[in-house]
C-alpha positions in Angstrom: 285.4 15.1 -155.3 285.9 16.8 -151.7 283.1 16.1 -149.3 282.9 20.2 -148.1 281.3 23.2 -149.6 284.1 25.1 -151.3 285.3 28.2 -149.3 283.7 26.6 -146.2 285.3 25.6 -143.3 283.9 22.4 -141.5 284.0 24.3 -138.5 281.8 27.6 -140.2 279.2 24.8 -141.2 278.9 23.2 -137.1 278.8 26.7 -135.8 276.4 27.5 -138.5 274.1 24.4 -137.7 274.8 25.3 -133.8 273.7 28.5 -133.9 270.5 27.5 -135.6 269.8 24.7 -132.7 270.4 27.4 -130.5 267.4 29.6 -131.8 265.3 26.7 -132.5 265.6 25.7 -128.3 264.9 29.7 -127.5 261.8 29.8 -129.3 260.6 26.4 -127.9 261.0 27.7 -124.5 259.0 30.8 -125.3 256.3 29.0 -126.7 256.3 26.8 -123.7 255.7 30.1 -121.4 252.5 30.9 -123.6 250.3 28.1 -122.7 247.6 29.5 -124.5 247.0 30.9 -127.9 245.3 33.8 -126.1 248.5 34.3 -124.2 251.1 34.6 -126.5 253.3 37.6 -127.1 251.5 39.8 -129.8 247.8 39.5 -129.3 246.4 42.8 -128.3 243.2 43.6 -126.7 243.2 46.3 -128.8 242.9 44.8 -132.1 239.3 43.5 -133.2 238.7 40.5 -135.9 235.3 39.6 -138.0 233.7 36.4 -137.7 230.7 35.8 -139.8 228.3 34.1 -138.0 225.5 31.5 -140.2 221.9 31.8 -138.1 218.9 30.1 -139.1 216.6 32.4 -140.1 214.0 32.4 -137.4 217.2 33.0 -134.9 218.4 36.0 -136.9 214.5 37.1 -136.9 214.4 36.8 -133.5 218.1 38.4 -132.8 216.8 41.2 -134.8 213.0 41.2 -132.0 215.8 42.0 -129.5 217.8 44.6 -130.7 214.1 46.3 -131.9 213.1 46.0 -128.5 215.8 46.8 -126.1 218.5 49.5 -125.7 221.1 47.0 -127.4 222.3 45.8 -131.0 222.2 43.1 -132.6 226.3 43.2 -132.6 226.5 44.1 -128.7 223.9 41.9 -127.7 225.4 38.8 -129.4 229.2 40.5 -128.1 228.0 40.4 -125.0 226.7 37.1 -124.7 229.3 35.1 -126.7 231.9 36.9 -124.8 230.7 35.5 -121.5 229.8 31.7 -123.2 233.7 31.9 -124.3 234.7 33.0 -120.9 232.7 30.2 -118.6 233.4 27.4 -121.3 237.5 28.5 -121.3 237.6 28.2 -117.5 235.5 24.9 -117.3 238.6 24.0 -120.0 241.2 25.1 -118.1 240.6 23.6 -114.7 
């Protein structure tokens, strides 16, 4: 029984297996220039995902007084705020 895939030459197989360490090194050294997931090649500013968010029901009550009572939304006004929270906890993070 021969110790070689049939048609293959030893050498196909290392260059094979070479070229695949090669690729695997590239993509480690991109990953290592996006230090953040925020960072990384592909996320766009301009693309916007949902997250449900569970309030007790006296906080959506009250979320709902705001919006009722001043020029924002419910959706802006907690945007607005969360986006900052995000902000100053990331650079107390990242220090």
């Amino acid at each position: 029984m021969k110790s070689r895939l049939p048609g293959k030459k030893s050498s196909d197989i290392e260059a094979f297996i070479s070229g695949a360490e090669d690729k695997t090194a590239k993509s480690t050294i991109v990953e290592k220039m996006a230090s953040y997931p925020w960072e990384e090649p592909g996320v766009r500013e301009d693309v916007t995902k949902v997250y449900n968010l569970r309030l007790p029901e006296p906080y959506l009550l009250k979320l709902k007084y705001i919006a009722e009572n001043t020029p924002d939304s419910m959706h802006k006004f907690c945007l607005n705020v969360l986006q900052d929270a995000i902000d100053e906890k990331i650079e107390e993070l990242t220090k």
